[in-house]
Each structure stands twice: as C-alpha cells, then as structure tokens.
mmCIF file of the C-alpha atoms, coordinates in Angstrom:
data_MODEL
# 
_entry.id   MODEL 
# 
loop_
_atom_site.group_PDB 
_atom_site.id 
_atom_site.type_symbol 
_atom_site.label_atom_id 
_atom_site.label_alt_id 
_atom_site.label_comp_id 
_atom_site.label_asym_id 
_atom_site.label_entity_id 
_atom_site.label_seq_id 
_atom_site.pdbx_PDB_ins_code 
_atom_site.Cartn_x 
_atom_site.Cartn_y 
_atom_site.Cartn_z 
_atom_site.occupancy 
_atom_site.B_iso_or_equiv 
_atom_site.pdbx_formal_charge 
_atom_site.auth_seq_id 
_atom_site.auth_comp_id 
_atom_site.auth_asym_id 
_atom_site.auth_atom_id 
_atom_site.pdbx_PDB_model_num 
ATOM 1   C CA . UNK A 1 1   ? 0.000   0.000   0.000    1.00 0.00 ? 1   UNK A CA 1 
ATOM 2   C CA . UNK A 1 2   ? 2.538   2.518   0.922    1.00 0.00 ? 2   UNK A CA 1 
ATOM 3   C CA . UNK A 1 3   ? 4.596   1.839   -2.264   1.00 0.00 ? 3   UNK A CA 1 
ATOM 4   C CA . UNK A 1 4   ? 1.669   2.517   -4.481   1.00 0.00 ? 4   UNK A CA 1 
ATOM 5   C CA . UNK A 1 5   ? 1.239   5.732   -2.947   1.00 0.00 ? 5   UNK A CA 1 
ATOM 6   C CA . UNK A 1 6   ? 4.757   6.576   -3.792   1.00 0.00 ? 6   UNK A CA 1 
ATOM 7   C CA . UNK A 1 7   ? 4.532   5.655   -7.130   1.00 0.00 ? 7   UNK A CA 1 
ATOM 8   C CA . UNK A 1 8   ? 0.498   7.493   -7.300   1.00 0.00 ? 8   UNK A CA 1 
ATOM 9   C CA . UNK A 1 9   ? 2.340   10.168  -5.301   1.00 0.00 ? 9   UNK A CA 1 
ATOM 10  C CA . UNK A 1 10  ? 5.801   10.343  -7.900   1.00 0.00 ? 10  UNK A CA 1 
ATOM 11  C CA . UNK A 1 11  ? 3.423   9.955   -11.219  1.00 0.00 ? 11  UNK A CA 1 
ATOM 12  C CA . UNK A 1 12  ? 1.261   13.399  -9.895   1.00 0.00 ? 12  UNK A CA 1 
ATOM 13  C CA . UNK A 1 13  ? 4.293   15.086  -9.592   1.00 0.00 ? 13  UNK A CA 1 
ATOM 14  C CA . UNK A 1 14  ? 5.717   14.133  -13.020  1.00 0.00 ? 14  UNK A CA 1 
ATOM 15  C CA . UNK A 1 15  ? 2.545   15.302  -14.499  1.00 0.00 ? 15  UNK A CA 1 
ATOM 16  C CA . UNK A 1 16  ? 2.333   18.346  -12.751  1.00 0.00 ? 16  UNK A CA 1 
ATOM 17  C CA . UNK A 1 17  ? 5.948   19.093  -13.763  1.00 0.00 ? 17  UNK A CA 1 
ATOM 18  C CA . UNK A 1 18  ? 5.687   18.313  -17.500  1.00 0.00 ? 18  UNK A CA 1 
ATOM 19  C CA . UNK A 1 19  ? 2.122   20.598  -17.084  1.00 0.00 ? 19  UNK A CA 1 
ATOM 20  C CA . UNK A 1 20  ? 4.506   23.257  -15.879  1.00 0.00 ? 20  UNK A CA 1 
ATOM 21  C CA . UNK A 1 21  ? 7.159   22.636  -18.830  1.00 0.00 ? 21  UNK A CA 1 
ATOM 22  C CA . UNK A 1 22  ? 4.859   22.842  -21.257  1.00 0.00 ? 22  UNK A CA 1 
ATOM 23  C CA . UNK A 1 23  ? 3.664   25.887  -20.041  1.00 0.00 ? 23  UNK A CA 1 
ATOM 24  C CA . UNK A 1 24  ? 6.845   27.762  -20.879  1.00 0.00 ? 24  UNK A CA 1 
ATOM 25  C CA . UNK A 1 25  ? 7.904   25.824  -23.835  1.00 0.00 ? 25  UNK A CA 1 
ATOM 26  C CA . UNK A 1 26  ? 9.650   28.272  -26.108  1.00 0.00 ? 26  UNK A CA 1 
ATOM 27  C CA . UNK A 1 27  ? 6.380   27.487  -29.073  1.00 0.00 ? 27  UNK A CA 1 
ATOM 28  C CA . UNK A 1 28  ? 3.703   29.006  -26.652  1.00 0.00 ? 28  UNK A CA 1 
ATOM 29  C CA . UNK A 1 29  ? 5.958   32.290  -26.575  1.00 0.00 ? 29  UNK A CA 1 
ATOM 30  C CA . UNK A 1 30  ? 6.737   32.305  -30.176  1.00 0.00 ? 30  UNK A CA 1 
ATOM 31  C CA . UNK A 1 31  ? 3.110   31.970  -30.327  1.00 0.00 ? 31  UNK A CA 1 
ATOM 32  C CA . UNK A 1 32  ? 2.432   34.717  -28.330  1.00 0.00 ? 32  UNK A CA 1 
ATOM 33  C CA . UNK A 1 33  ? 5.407   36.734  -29.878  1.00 0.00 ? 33  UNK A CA 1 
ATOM 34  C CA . UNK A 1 34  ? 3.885   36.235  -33.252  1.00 0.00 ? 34  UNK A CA 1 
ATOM 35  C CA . UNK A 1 35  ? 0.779   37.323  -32.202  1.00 0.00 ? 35  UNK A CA 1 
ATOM 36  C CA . UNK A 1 36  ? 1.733   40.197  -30.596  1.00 0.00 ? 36  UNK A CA 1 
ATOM 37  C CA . UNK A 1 37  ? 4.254   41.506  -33.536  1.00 0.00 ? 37  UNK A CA 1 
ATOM 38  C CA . UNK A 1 38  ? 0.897   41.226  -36.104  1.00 0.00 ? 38  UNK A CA 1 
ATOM 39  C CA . UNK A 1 39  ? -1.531  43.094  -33.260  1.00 0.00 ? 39  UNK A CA 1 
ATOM 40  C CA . UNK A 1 40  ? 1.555   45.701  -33.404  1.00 0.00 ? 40  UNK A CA 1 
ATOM 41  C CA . UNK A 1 41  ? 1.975   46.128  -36.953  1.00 0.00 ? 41  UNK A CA 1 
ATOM 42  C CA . UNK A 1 42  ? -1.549  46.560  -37.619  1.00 0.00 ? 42  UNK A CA 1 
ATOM 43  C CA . UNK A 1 43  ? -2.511  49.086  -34.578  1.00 0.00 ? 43  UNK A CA 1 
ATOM 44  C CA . UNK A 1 44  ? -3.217  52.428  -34.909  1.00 0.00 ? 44  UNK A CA 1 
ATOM 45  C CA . UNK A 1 45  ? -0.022  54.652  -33.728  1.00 0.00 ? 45  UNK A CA 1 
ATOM 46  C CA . UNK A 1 46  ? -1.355  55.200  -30.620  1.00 0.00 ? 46  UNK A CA 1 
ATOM 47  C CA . UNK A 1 47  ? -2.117  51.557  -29.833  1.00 0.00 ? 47  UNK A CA 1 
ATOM 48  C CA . UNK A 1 48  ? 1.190   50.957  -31.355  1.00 0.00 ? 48  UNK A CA 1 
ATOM 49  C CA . UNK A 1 49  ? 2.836   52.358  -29.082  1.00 0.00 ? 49  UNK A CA 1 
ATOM 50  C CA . UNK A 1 50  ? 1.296   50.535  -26.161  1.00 0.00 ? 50  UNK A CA 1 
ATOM 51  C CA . UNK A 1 51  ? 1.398   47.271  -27.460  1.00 0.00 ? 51  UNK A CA 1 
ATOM 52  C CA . UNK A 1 52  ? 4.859   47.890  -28.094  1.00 0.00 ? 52  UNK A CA 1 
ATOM 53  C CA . UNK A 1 53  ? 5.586   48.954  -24.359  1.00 0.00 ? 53  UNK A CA 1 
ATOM 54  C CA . UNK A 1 54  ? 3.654   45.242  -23.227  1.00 0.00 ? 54  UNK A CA 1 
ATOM 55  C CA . UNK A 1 55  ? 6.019   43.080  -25.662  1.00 0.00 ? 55  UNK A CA 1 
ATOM 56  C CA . UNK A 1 56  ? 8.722   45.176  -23.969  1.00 0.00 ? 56  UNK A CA 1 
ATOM 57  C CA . UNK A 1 57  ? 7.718   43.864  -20.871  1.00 0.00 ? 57  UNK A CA 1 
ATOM 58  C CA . UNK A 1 58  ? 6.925   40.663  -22.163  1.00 0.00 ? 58  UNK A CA 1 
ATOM 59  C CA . UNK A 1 59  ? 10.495  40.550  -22.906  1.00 0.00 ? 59  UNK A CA 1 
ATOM 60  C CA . UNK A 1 60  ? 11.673  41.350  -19.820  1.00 0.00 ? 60  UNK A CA 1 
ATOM 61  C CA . UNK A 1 61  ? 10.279  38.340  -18.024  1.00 0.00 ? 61  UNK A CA 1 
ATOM 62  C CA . UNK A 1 62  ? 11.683  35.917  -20.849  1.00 0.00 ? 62  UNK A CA 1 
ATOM 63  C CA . UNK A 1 63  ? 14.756  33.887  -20.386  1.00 0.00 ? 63  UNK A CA 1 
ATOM 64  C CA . UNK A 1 64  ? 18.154  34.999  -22.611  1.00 0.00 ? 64  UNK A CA 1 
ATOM 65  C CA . UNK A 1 65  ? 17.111  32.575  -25.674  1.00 0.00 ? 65  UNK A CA 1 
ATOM 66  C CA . UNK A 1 66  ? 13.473  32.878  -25.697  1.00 0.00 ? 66  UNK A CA 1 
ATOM 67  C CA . UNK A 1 67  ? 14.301  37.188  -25.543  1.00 0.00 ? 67  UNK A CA 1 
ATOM 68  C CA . UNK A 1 68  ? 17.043  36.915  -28.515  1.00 0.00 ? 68  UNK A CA 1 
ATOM 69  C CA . UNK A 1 69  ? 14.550  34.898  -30.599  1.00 0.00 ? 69  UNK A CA 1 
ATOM 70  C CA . UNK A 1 70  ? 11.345  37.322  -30.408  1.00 0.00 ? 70  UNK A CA 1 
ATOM 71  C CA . UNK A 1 71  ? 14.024  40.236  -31.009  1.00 0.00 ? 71  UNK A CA 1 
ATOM 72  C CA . UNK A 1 72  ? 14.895  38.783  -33.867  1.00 0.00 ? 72  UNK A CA 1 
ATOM 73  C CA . UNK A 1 73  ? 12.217  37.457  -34.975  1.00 0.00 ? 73  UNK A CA 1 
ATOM 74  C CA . UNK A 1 74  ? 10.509  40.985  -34.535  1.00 0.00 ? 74  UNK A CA 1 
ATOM 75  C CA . UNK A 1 75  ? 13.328  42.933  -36.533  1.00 0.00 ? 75  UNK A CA 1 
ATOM 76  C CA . UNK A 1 76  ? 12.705  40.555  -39.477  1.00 0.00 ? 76  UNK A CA 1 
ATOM 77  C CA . UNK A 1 77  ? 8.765   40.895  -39.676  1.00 0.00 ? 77  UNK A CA 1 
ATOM 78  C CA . UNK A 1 78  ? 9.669   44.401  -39.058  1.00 0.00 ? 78  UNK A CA 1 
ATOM 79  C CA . UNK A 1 79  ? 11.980  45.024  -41.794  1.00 0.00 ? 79  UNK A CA 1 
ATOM 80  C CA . UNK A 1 80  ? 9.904   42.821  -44.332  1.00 0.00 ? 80  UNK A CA 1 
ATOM 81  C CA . UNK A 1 81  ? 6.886   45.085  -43.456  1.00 0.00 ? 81  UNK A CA 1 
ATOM 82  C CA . UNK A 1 82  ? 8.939   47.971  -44.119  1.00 0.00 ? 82  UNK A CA 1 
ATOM 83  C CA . UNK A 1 83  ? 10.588  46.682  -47.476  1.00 0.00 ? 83  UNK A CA 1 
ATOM 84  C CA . UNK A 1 84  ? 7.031   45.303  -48.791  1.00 0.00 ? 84  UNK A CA 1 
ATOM 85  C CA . UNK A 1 85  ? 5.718   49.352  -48.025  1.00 0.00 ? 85  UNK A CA 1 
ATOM 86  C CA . UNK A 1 86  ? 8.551   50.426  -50.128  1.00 0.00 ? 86  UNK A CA 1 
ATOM 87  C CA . UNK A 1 87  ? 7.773   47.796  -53.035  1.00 0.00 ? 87  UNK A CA 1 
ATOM 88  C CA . UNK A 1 88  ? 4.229   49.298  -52.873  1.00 0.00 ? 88  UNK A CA 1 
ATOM 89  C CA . UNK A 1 89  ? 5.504   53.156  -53.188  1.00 0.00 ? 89  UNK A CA 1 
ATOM 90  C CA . UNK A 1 90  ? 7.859   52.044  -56.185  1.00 0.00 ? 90  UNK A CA 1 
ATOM 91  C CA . UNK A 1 91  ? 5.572   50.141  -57.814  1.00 0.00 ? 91  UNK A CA 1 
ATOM 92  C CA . UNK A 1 92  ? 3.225   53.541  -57.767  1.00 0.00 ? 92  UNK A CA 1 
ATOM 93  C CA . UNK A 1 93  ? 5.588   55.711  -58.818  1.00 0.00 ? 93  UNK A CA 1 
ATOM 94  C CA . UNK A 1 94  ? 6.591   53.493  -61.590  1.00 0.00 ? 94  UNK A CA 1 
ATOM 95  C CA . UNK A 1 95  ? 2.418   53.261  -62.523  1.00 0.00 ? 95  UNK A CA 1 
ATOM 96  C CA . UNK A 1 96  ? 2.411   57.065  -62.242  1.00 0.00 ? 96  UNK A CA 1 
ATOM 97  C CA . UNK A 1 97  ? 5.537   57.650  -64.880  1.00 0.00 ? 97  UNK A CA 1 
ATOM 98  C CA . UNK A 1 98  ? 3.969   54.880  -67.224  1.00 0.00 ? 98  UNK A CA 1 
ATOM 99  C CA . UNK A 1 99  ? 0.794   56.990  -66.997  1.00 0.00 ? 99  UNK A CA 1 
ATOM 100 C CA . UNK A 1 100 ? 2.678   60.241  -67.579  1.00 0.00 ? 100 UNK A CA 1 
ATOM 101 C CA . UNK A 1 101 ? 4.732   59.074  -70.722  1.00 0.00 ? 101 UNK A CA 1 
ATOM 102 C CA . UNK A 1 102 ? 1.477   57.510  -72.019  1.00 0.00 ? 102 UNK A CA 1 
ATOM 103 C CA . UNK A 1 103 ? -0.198  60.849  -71.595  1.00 0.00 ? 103 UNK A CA 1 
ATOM 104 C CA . UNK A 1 104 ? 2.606   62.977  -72.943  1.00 0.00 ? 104 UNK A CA 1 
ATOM 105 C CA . UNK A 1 105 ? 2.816   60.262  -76.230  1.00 0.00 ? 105 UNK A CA 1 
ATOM 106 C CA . UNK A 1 106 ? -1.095  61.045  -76.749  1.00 0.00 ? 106 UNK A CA 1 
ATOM 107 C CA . UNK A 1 107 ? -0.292  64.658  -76.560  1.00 0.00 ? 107 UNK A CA 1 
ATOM 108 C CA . UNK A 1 108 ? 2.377   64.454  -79.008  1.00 0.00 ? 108 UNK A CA 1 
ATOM 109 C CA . UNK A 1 109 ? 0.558   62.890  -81.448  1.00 0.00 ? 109 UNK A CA 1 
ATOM 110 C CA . UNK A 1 110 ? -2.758  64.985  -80.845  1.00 0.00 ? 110 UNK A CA 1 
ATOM 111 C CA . UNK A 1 111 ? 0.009   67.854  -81.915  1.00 0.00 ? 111 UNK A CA 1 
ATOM 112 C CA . UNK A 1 112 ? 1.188   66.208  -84.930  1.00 0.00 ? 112 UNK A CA 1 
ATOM 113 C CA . UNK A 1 113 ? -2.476  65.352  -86.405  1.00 0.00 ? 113 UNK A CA 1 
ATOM 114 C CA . UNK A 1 114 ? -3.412  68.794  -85.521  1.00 0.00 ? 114 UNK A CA 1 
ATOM 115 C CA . UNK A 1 115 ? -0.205  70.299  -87.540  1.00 0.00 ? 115 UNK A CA 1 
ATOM 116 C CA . UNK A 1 116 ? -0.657  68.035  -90.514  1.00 0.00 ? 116 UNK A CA 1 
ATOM 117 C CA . UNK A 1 117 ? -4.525  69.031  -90.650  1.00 0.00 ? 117 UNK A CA 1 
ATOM 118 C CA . UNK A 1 118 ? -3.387  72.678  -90.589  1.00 0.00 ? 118 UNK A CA 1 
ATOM 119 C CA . UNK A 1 119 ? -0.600  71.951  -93.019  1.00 0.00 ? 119 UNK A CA 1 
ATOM 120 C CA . UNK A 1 120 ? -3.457  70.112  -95.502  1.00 0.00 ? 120 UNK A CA 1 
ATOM 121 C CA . UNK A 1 121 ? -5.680  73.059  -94.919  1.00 0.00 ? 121 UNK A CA 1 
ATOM 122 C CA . UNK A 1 122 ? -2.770  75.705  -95.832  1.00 0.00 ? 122 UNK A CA 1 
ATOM 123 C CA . UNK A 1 123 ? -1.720  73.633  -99.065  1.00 0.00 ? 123 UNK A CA 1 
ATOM 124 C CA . UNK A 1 124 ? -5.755  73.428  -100.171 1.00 0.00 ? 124 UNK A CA 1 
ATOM 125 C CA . UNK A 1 125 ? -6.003  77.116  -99.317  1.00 0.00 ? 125 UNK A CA 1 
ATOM 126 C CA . UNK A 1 126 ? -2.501  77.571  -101.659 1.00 0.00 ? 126 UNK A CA 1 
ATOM 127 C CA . UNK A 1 127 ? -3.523  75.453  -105.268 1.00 0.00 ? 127 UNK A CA 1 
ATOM 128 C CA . UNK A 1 128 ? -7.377  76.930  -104.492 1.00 0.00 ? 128 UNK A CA 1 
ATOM 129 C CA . UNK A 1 129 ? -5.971  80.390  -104.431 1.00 0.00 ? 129 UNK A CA 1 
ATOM 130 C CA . UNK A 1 130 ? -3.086  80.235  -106.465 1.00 0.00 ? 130 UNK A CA 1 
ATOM 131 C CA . UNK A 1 131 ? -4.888  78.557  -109.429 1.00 0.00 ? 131 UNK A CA 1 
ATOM 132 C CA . UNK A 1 132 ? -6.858  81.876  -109.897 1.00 0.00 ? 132 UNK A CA 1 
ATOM 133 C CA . UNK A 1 133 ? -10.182 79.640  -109.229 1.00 0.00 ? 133 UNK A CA 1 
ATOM 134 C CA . UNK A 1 134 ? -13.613 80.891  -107.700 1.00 0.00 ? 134 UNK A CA 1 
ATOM 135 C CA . UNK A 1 135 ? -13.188 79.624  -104.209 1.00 0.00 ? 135 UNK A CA 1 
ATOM 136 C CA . UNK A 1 136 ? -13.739 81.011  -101.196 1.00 0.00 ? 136 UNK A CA 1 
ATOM 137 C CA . UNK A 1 137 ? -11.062 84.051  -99.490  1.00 0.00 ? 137 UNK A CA 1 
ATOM 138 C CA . UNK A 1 138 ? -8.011  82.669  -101.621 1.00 0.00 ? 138 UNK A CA 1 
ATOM 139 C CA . UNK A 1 139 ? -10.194 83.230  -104.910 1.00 0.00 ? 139 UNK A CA 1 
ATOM 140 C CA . UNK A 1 140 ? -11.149 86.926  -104.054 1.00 0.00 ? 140 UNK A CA 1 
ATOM 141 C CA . UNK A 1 141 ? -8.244  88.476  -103.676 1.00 0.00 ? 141 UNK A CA 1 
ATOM 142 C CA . UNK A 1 142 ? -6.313  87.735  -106.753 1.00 0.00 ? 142 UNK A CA 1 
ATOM 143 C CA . UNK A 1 143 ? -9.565  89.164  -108.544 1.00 0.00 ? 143 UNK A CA 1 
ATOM 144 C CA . UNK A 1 144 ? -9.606  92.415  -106.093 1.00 0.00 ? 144 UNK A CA 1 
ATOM 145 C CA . UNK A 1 145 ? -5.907  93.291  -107.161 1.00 0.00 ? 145 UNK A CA 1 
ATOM 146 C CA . UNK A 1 146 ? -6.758  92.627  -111.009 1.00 0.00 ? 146 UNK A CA 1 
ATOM 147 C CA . UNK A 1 147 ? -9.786  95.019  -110.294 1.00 0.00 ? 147 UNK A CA 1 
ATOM 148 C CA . UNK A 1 148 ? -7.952  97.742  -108.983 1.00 0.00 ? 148 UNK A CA 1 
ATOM 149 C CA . UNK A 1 149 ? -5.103  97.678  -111.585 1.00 0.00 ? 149 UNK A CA 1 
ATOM 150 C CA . UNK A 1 150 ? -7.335  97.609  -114.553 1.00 0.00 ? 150 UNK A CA 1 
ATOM 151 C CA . UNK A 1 151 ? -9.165  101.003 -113.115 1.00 0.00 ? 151 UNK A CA 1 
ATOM 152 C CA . UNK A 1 152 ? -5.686  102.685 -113.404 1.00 0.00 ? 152 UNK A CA 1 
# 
C-alpha cells in the first residue's frame, strides 16, 4: 500500500511538472510573440505604441534565448513590413511615370495630327488660291488686285 502511494504520489508530480514545462515551452511564446508583432503592426499609432511597451515587458520576463529569438524574430517581420511598403511606393511611382509618358505620347501625337490638318488646310487654301479659281477668301483676292489695276 505505501509503495503505491509513492509511485500514485511520484506519477502526480511528473505530471504536474511536464504541465509546468509545457507551459513555458519556447512554441507558446513564439506563439504569443507572433501574435503580438501582427496586433503591433496593424494598430493604430497610438495603440502601437502601447502594445509595443507590453512586448517590452513581455520581454523582460523571458529567459536569454526565448528574448534573442522574439528580437529577432521581430526585426525581421519588421523590416519585411517595411521593405514590402517600399515595393508598394515604387511600384506607384513606376504606374504614375507609365501613366505620364502615355499621356505625354497622346499629346504628341494629338500635336502632330493637328499640324498636318493645318498643313493640308494651308496647301488646299494655296492650289485653291493660287490657281486663280472661284473659291472662297483665296479666290477673291487675286480678282480684287486685277480690279484695282485695270481702273488705273
């Protein structure tokens, strides 16, 4: 009887110790760390800045190796946040100076149908007028100068 109770007694310590180990195995706080980087990096500034004050502290109360991996582990998703933001302004400024060359192409060539319609118009207006022909302002003053030097 008594040796059962020493080995009921040593098998409820066992499981209350590996209860406790599991407790503060290193994947619950990366858990937690990962959690708490994503609640940071989507907070408003203000909430930023608290959360970031309780994964300080959170850090505080972690052992050397647990602390060094959420440090690091924060600079990363940091950093890759930061570099992805970047991607996004490049990519729109690279949209915007498509969009800008695009627009200034159109332009240009809105400019060179508009000089080759004046040009057509100024060569019409030339053989209309030039032949002597009835036609329009081209055709009336040829006739106006013929008038005037035949009344001399």
């Amino acid at each position: 009887m008594k040796v059962t109770k020493i080995v009921l007694l040593a098998a409820l310590i066992g499981a209350f110790t590996l209860g406790m180990a599991d407790d503060t195995a290193p994947t619950d706080t990366t858990t937690t760390v990962d959690t708490q980087i994503e609640a940071i990096q989507s907070a408003p500034a203000q909430e930023r800045v608290q959360l970031m004050n309780e994964f300080k502290q959170k850090l505080m109360q972690m052992n050397q190796e647990d602390r060094m991996a959420a440090i690091q582990e924060m600079q990363s998703k940091m950093q890759t946040s930061q570099n992805g933001e970047a991607m996004g302004d490049m990519t729109r400024t690279r949209t915007q100076e498509h969009a800008q060359e695009m627009q200034m192409q159109t332009n240009e060539q809105m400019n060179n149908t508009q000089n080759m319609m004046q040009q057509q118009a100024g060569n019409q207006f030339i053989q209309t007028g030039g032949a002597g022909g009835a036609g329009g302002a081209g055709g009336g003053a040829p006739s106006m100068n013929t008038n005037m030097m035949q009344r001399r």
